[in-house]
C-alpha positions in Angstrom: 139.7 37.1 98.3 136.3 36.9 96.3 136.3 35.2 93.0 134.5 36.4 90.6 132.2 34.9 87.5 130.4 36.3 84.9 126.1 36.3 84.2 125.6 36.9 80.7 122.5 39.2 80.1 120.7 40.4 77.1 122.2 40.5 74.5 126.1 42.0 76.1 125.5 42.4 79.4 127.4 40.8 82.2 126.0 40.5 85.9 129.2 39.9 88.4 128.8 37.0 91.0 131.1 37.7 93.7 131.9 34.3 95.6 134.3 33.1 98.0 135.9 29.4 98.6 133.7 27.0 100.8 131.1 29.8 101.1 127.5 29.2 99.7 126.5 32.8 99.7 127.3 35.1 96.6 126.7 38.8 95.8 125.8 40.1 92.1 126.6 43.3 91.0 124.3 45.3 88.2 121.2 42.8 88.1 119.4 43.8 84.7 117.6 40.8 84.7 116.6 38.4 87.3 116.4 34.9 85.8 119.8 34.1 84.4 121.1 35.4 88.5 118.4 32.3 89.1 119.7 30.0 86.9 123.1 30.7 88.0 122.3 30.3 91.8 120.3 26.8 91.0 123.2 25.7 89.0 125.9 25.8 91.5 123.7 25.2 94.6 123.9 29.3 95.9 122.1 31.6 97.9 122.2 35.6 97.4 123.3 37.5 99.8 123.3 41.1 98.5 123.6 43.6 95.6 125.9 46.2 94.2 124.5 48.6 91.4 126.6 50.9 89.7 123.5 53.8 88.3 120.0 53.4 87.6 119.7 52.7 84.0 117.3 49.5 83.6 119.8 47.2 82.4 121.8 46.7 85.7 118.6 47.0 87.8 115.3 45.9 86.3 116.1 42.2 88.4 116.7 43.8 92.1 112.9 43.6 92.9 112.2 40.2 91.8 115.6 39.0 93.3 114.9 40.8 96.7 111.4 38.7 96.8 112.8 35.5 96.5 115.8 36.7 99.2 114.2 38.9 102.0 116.3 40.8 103.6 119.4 41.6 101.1 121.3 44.8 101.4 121.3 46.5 98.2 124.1 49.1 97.7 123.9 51.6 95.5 124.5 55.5 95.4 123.3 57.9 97.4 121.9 59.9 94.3 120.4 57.8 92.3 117.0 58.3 91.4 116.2 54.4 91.6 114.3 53.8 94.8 115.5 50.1 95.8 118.5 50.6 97.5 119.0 50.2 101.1 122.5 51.0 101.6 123.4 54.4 99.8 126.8 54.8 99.2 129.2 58.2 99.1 132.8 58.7 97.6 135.3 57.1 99.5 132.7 54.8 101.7 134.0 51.2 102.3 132.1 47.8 102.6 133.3 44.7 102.8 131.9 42.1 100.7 132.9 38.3 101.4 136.0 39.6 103.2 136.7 41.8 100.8 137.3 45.4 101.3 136.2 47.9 98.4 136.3 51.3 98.5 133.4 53.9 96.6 134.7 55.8 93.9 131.6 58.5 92.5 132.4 58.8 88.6 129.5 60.9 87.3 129.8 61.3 83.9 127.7 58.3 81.5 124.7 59.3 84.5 125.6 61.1 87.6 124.9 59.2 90.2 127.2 56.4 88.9 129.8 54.9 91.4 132.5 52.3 91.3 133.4 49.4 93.5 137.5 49.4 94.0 139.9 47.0 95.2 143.5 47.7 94.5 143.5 44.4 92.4 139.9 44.8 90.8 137.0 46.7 90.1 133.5 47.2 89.0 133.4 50.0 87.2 129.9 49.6 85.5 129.3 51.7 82.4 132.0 54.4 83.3 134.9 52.5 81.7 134.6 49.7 79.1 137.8 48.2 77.8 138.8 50.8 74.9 136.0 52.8 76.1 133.7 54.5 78.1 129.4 55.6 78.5 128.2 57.3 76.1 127.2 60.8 78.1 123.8 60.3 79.1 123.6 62.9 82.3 127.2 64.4 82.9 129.4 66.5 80.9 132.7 65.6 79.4 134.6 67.5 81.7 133.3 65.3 84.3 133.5 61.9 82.6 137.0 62.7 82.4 137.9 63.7 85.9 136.3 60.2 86.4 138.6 58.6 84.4 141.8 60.4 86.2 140.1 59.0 89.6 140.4 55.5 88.4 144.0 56.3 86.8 144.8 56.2 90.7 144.2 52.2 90.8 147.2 49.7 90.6 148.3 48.8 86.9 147.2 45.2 87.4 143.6 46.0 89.4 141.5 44.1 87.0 138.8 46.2 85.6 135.1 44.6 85.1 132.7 46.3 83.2 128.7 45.7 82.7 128.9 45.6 78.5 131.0 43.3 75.9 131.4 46.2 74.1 135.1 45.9 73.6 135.4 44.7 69.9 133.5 47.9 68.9 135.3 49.8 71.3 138.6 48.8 69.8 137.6 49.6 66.2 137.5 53.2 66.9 139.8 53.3 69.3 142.1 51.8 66.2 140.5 55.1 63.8 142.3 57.2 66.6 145.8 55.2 67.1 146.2 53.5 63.9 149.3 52.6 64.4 149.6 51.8 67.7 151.2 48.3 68.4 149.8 47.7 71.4 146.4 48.6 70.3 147.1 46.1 67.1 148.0 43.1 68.9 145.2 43.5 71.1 142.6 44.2 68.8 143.9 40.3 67.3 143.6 38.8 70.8 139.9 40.6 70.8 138.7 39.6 67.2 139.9 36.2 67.9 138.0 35.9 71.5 134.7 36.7 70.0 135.3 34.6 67.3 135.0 31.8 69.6 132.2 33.5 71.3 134.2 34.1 74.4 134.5 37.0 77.3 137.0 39.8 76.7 137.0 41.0 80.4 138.4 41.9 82.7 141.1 44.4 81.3 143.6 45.3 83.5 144.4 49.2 83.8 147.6 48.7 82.6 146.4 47.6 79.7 143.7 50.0 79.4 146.3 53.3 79.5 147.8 51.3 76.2 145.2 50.7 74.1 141.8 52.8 75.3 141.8 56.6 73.6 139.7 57.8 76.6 142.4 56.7 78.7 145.1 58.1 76.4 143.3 62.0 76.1 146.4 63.4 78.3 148.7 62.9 75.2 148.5 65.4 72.8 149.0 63.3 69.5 145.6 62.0 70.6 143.6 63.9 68.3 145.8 64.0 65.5 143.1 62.1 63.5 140.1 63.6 64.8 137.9 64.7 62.2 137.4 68.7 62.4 133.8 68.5 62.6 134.5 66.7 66.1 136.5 69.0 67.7 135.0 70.2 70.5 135.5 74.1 71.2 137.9 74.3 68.3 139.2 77.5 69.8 139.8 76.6 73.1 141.6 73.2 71.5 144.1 75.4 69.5 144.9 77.4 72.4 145.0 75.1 75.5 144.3 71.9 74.0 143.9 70.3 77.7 143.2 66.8 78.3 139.5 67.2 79.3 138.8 68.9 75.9 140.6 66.6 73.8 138.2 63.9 75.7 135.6 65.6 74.3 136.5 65.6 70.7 137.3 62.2 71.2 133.5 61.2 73.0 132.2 63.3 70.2 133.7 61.2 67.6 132.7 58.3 69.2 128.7 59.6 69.0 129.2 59.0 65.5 131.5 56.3 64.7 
């Protein structure tokens, strides 16, 4: 099973190095930047052998073409949409590839951009910009309606698949997510273990999805008490809310609030 380390980036960003025991190759997923992947390799005595990107937004590609100099010949895997040009290896829903023995399995999650994909593994994944812990993307390309069908693709994964975003964005995250479910316990006690990480300046992720469908709204839009403290001015298609008020729309409201947290 591949072992897997973060590459701090920017200023929040977190390149994935996928290793294995006794192996000197690794793989990187979402390569915004080029030298800390460098740094990292140098350190620990490593060769790349290929990449995974999620979309095509700078941040988890602007390092592939400086990173495929140094290493001729890496696959980069990407999806088969995407309007960035340097992938060899495009990649449909429900595709497999192995990566250091391990199997993972293409889910297409259009929603933050629409060509975004996720790399799954019944006990992890990379799931890139789509969902954050107490999140997910801000809706750059897709619609709501399709963010969220995203969302109930990735509901399908085990509750303890380990879920690695690209962004520590989770202390934010949690501080609406606690405007929403203000008295949620799990959400509470959470939030503590949070504030208390990035006090120390240490990594939040992975989440789990178990933990996730506890404390992450987004994740929580199929209950109705969801919106309960939605401001009105959020509610998206107040009408249609009143009536119906279906899962996908009370997403909305809720990605609408979060615009303008």
């Amino acid at each position: 099973m591949v072992q897997v380390k973060a590459i701090k980036a920017f200023s929040d960003n977190y390149i994935w190095c996928l290793s294995r025991a006794e192996c000197d190759q690794v793989w990187v997923v979402d390569p915004g930047q080029a030298e800390p992947v460098f740094a990292h390799l140098a350190k620990h005595g490593l060769t790349l052998a290929g990449i995974l990107i999620t979309h095509h937004h700078y941040d988890h590609t602007d390092g592939i073409a400086t990173l495929c100099e140094e290493f001729n010949n890496i696959d980069v895997y990407g999806p088969h949409n995407s309007p960035f040009k340097g992938i060899t290896k495009p990649l449909k829903d429900n595709d497999s590839l192995t990566v250091l023995g391990t199997q993972f399995t293409i889910m297409t999650t259009p929603g933050h951009t629409l060509d975004h994909i996720c790399y799954t593994h019944p006990t992890l994944a990379f799931t890139g910009d789509t969902l954050f812990s107490g999140g997910c993307g801000r809706l750059f390309e897709g619609t709501a309606q399709q963010m969220y069908h995203s969302f109930d693709k990735l509901k399908t994964l085990p509750d303890d698949c380990k879920i690695y975003c690209t962004h520590e964005y989770t202390q934010a995250n949690l501080a609406f997510a606690l405007a929403v479910e203000p008295n949620n316990p799990d959400l509470i006690y959470y939030n503590d273990w949070v504030r208390a990480k990035r006090q120390k300046n240490e990594i939040t992720l992975p989440s789990t999805l178990k933990q996730e469908r506890k404390i992450n709204p987004f994740m929580r839009s199929d209950l109705s008490s969801i919106t309960e403290y939605l401001p009105k001015k959020f509610c998206v298609m107040a009408t249609q809310l009143e009536q119906n008020n279906e899962p996908w729309q009370r997403f909305a409201s809720l990605r609408a609030w979060k615009d303008h947290f």
